[in-house]
C-alpha positions as CSV (number, residue, x, y, z in Angstrom):
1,X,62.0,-33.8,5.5
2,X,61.8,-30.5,3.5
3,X,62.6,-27.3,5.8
4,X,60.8,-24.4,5.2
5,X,63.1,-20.7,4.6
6,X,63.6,-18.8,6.9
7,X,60.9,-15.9,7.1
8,X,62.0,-12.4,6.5
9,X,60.7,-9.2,7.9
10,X,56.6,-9.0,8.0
11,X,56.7,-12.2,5.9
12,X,53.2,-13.7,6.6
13,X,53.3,-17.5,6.9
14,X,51.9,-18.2,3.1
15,X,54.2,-16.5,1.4
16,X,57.2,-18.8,3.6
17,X,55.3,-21.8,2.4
18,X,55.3,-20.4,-1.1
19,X,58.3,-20.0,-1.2
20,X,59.4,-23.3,0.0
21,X,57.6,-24.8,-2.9
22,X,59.1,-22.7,-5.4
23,X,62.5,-23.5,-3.6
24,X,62.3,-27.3,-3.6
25,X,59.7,-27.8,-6.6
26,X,57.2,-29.8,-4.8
27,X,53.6,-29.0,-4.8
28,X,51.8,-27.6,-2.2
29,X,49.8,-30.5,-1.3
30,X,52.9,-32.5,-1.0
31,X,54.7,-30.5,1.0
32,X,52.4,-29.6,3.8
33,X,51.6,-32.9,4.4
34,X,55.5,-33.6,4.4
35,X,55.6,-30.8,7.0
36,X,52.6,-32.0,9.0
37,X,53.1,-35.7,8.8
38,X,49.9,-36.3,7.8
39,X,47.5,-36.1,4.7
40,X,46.7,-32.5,6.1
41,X,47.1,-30.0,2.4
42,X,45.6,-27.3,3.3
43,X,47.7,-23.9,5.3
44,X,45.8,-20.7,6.2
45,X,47.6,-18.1,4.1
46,X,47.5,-15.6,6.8
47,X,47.2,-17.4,10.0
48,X,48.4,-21.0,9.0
49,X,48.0,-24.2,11.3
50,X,50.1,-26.4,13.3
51,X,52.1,-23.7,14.4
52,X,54.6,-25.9,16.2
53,X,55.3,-27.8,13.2
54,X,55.9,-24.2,11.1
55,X,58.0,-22.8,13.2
56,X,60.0,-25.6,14.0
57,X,60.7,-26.2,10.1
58,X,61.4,-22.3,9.7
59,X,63.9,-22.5,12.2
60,X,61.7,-19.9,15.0
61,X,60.3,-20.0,18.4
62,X,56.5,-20.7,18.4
63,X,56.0,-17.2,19.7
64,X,58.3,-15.5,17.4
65,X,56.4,-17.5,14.6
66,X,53.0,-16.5,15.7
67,X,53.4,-12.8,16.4
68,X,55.8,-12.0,13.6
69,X,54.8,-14.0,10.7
70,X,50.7,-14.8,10.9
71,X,48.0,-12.2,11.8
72,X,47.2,-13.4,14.9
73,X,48.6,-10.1,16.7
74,X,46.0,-7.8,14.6
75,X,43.1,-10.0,15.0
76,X,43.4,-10.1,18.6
77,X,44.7,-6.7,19.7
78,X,41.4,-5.1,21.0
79,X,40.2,-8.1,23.5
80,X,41.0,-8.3,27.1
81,X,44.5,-9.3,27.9
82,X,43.2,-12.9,29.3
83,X,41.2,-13.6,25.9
84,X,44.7,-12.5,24.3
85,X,46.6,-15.4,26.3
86,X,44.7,-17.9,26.3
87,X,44.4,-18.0,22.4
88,X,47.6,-17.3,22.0
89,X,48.7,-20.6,24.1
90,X,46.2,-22.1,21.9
91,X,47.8,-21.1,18.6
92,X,50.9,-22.2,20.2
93,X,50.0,-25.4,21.5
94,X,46.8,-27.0,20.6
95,X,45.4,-29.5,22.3
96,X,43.7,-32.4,20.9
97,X,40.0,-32.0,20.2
98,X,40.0,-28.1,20.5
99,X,37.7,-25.6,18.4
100,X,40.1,-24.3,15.2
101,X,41.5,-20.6,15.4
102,X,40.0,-19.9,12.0
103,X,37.4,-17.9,12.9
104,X,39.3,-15.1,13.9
105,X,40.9,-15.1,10.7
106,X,37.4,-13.0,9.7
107,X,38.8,-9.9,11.9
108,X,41.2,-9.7,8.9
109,X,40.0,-11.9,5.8
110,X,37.1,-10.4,5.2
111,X,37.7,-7.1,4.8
112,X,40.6,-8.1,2.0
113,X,39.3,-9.6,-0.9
114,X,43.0,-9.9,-2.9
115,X,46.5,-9.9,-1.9
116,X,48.4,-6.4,-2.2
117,X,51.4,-5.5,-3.0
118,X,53.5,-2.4,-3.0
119,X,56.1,-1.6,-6.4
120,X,58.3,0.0,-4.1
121,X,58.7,-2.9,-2.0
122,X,59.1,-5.5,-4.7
123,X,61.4,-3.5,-5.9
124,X,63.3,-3.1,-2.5
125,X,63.2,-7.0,-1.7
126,X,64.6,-8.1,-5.6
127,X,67.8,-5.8,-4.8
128,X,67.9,-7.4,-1.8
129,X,66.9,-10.5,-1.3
130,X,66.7,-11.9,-5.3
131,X,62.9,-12.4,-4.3
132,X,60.2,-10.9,-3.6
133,X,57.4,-11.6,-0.8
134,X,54.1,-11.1,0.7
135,X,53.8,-8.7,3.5
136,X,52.1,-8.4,6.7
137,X,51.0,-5.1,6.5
138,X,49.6,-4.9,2.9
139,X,47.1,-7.7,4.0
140,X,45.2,-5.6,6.3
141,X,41.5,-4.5,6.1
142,X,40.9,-1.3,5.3
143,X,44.7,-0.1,4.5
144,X,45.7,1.3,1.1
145,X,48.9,2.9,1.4
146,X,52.0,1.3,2.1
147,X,52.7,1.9,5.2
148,X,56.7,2.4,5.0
149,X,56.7,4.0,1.3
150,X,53.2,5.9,1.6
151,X,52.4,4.9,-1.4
152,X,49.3,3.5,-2.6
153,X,49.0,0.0,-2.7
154,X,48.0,-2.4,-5.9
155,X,45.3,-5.0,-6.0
156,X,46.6,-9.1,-7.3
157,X,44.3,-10.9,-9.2
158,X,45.0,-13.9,-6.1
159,X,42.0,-13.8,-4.3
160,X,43.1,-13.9,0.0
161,X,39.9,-16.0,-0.1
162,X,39.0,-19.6,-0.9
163,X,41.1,-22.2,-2.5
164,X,42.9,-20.2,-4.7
165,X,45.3,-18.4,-1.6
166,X,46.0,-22.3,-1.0
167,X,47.3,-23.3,-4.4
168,X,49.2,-20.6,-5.7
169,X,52.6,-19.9,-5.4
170,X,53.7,-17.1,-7.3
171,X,55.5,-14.5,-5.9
172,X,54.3,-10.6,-6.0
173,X,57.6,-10.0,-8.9
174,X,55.7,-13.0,-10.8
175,X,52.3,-11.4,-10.5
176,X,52.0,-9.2,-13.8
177,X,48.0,-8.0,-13.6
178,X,48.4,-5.2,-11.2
179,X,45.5,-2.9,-10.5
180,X,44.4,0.0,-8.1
181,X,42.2,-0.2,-5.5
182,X,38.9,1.0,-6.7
183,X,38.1,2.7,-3.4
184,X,39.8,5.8,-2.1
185,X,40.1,7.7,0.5
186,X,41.8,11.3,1.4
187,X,45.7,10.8,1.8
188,X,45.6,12.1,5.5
189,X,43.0,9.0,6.4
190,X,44.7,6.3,4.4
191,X,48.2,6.9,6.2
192,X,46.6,7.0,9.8
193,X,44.5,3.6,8.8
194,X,47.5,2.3,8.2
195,X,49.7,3.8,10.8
196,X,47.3,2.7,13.6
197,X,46.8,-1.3,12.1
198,X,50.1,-1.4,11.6
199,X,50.7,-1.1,15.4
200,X,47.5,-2.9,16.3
201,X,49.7,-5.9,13.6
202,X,53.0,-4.9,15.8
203,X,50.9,-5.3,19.2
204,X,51.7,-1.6,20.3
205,X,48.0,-1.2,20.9
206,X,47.6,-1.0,24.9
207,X,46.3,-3.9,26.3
208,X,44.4,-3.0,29.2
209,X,43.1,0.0,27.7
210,X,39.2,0.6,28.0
211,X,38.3,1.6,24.1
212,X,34.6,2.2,24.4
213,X,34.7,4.5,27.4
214,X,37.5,6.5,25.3
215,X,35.5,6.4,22.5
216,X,32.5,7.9,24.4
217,X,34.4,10.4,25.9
218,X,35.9,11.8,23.0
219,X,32.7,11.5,21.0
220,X,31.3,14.1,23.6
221,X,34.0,16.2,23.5
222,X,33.3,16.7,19.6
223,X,29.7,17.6,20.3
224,X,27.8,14.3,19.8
225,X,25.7,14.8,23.3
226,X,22.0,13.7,23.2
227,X,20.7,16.2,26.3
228,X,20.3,13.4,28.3
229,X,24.3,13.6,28.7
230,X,24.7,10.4,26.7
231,X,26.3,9.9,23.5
232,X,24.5,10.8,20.7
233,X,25.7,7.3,19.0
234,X,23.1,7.4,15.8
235,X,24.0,11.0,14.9
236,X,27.9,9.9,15.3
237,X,27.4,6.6,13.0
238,X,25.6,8.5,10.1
239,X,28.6,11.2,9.9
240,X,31.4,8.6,10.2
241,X,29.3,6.7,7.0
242,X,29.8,10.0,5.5
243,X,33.2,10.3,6.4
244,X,34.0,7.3,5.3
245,X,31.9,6.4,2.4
246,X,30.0,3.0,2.4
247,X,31.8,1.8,-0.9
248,X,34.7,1.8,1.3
249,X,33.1,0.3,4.5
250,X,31.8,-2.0,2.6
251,X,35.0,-2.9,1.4
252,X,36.8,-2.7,4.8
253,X,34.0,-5.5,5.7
254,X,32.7,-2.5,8.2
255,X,29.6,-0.9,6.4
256,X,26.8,1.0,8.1
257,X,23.2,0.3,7.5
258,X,20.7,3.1,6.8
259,X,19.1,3.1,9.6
260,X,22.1,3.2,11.7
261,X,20.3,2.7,15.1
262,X,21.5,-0.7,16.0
263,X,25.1,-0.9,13.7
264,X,28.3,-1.4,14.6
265,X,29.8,1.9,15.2
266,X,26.3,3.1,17.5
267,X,26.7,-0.1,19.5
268,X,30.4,1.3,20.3
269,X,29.4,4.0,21.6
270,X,26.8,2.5,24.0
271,X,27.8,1.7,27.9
272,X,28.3,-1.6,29.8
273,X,28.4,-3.1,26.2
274,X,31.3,-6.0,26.6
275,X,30.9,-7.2,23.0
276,X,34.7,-8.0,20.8
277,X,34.2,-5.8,18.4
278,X,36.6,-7.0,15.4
279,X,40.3,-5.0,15.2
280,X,39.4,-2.9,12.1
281,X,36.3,-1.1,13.5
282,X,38.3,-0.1,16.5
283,X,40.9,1.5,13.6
284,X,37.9,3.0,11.9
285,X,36.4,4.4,14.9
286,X,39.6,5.6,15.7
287,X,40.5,7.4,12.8
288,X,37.4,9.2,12.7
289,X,37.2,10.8,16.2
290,X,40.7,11.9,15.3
291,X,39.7,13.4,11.5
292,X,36.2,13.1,11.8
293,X,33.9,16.9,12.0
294,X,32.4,18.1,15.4
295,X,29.3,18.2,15.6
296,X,27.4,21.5,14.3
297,X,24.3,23.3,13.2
298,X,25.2,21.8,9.7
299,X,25.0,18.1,11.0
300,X,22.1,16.9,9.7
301,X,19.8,15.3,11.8
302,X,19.0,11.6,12.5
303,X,16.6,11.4,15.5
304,X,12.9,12.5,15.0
305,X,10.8,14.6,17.3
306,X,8.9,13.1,20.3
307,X,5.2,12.7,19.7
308,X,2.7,10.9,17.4
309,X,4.0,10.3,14.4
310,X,2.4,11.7,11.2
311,X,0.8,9.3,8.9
312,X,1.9,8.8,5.3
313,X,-2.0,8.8,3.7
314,X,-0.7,9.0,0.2
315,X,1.2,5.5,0.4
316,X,-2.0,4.0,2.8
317,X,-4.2,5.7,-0.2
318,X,-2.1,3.1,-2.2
319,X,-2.5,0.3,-0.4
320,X,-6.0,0.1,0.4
321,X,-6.8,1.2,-3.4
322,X,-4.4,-2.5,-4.2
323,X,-6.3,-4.0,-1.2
324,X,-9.8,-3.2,-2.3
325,X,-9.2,-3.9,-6.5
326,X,-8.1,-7.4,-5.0
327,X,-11.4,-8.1,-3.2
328,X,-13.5,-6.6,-6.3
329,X,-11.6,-9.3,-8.6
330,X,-12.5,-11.9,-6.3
331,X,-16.1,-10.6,-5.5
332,X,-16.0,-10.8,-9.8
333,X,-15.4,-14.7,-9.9
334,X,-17.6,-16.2,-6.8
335,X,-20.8,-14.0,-8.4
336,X,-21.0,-12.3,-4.7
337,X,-22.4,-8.7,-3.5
338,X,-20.5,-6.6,-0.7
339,X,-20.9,-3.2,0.6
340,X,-18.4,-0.2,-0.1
341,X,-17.9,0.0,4.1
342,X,-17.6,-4.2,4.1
343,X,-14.7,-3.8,1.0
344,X,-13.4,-0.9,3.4
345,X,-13.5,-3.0,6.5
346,X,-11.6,-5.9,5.2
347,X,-9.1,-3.9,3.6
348,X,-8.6,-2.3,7.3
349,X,-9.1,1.4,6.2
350,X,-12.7,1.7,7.0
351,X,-12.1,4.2,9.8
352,X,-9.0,6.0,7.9
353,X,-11.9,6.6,4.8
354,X,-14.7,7.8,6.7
355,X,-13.1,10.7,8.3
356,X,-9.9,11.7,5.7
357,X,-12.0,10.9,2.7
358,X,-10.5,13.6,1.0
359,X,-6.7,11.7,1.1
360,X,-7.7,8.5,-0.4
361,X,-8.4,10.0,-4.3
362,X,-7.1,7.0,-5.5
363,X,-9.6,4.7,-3.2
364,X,-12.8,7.0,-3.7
365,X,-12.6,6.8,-7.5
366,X,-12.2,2.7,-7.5
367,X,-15.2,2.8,-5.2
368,X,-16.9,5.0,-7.7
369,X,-16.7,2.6,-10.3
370,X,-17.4,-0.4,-7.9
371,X,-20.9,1.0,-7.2
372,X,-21.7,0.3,-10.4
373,X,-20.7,-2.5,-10.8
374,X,-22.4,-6.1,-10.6
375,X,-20.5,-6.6,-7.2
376,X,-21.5,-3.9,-4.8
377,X,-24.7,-4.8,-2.7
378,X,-26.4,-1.0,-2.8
379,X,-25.9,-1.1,-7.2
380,X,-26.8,2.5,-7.9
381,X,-30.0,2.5,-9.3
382,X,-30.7,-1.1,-8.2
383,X,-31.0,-1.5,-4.6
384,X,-31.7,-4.7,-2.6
385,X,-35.2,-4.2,-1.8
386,X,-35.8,-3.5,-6.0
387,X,-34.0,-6.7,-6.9
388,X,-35.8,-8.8,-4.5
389,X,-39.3,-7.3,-5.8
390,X,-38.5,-7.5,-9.1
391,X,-36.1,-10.2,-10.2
392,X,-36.1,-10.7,-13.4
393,X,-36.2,-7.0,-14.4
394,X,-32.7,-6.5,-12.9
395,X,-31.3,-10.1,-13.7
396,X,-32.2,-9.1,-17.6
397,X,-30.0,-5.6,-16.6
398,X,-27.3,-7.7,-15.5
399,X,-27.2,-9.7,-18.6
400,X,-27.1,-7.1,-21.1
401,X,-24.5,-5.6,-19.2
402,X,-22.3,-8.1,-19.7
């Protein structure tokens, strides 16, 4: 029965298991499903499964396993206390039949797209150790910098990801196709990003602290007060996208839509709103009600002014003018007549023409041309009562035309 190293500091629980197969020279596949007694080959890189079975094979408490080694602690550290426990006990002891803990893995996976690495600390754990491992703390979304050297972390070619964080072993000192991040962000906001998930990671977040009504209260003190009193939560999102930058939301898994009315960090701000907002946009919204600019004359502005709102006639111009050279084309190929106000009519912009006739240039000047043409009903210079009374004056017309 193959027994698994025993984990050192922030070692996340993939890097133990790659390391045990680099240790004993099986494959992966053969020995997790030595470890799990089953055909089970498959091991969350950054949460893993069977936690008893781990733990017990790395020599650790359950617990100890859990909270030290996966990243259960950062994906859970913003819910309520009794959400905390009871997924906790069932990381720790699963019972038969229960939904999978993968889910929360999202909080963190999918806001990391690679694993990370720092030189500084491969460097560190060769001298000591005679190996290198993955860390804890460069896996998290949204972090750049290392948080114990400050220096900017470097992206892996291992994707965190898919199948590949499954099958490979290699070690961060194997791993020769370094690159940077290609996001950045000011020094100052990388290093409290990082401070503040690497205690969310430790669990030194407070538990029974209530986040959104802190948020809201420091979000007015900053100067982002509708006059209602409440919290001006659409102005607030559109300068923290700013602050930010949505290359690096985006990244972080966190971005902020353009119309920022209903998104994340809005939603946040709003009250009696219970919903589990995932650990790294409580770090983000952190971050930026500590760094982020008060509110001023400057900020520009997101809500528009009560009352009717003006209409846009160069872009309904467009559209009707598309609208009515549809109906024309078909008028064309079933040999049918039809009014200018019946084209208008269908094309819903009958009342909009008649009194701004002067905005739709575009419209007027097809309608020009339509009158003219074989398909309008009032033909300049051949109207109904002349085609009726004379036939085959105007049916001869017609045919030349063509």
């Amino acid at each position: 029965m193959p027994v698994l190293p025993k984990p050192y500091p922030d070692e996340v629980v993939g890097s133990v298991v790659a390391r045990a197969c680099v240790h004993t020279g099986l494959p992966m596949r053969r020995l997790l499903q030595s470890i799990f007694e089953s055909q089970r080959s498959s091991c969350s890189f950054l949460l893993g499964d069977n936690i008893g079975s781990l733990a017990h094979r790395a020599g650790l408490e359950r617990s100890e396993f859990l909270f030290k080694h996966t990243m259960f602690p950062y994906a859970v550290a913003y819910m309520a206390p009794e959400i905390q426990e009871h997924l906790a006990s069932k990381a720790i002891a699963p019972r038969p039949g229960e939904d999978s803990l993968s889910s929360i893995t999202k909080n963190v996976s999918h806001g990391v797209a690679y694993r990370r690495v720092c030189s500084k600390c491969i460097a560190e754990n060769m001298q000591q150790y005679g190996e290198s491992y993955w860390h804890r703390k460069h896996m998290l979304p949204g972090v750049l910098v290392c948080i114990r050297h400050g220096e900017p972390l470097l992206e892996t070619s291992i994707e965190l990801r898919g199948r590949s964080h499954q099958s490979s072993v290699a070690l961060p000192h194997e791993v020769l196709d370094l690159r940077k991040s290609p996001t950045a962000l000011p020094r100052e906001f990388s290093l409290r990003i990082a401070t503040i998930s690497g205690e969310a990671l430790e669990g030194k977040s407070l538990r029974s602290h209530d986040w959104l009504s802190c948020y809201r209260e420091q979000a007015k003190s900053k100067g982002y007060v509708l006059p209602s009193g409440d919290v001006a939560g659409t102005l607030a999102a559109h300068v923290l996208r700013n602050h930010f930058g949505q290359q690096y939301l985006a990244m972080t898994g966190c971005p902020v839509s353009d119309n920022p009315r209903n998104t994340w960090p809005t939603l946040m701000f709003r009250p009696r709103n219970e919903n589990n907002f995932a650990t790294p946009k409580h770090v983000l919204m952190q971050v930026f009600l500590e760094t982020g600019p008060e509110k001023d004359e400057a900020t520009p502005p997101v809500y528009l002014v009560p009352g009717k709102r003006p209409k846009d006639y160069a872009q309904m111009d467009a559209k009707t003018a598309a609208k009515v050279r549809a109906q024309i084309q078909q008028l064309a190929l079933a040999q049918k007549r039809m009014t200018v106000q019946g084209l208008l009519t269908q094309a819903g912009a009958w009342a909009a023409f008649k009194h701004h006739r002067a905005r739709f240039t575009e419209t007027a000047a097809l309608l020009e041309e339509f009158k003219k043409s074989e398909q309008a009903e009032r033909q300049v210079g051949g109207r109904p009562y002349w085609r009726k009374r004379l036939p085959s004056r105007y049916r001869s017309v017609a045919d030349s035309s063509r």
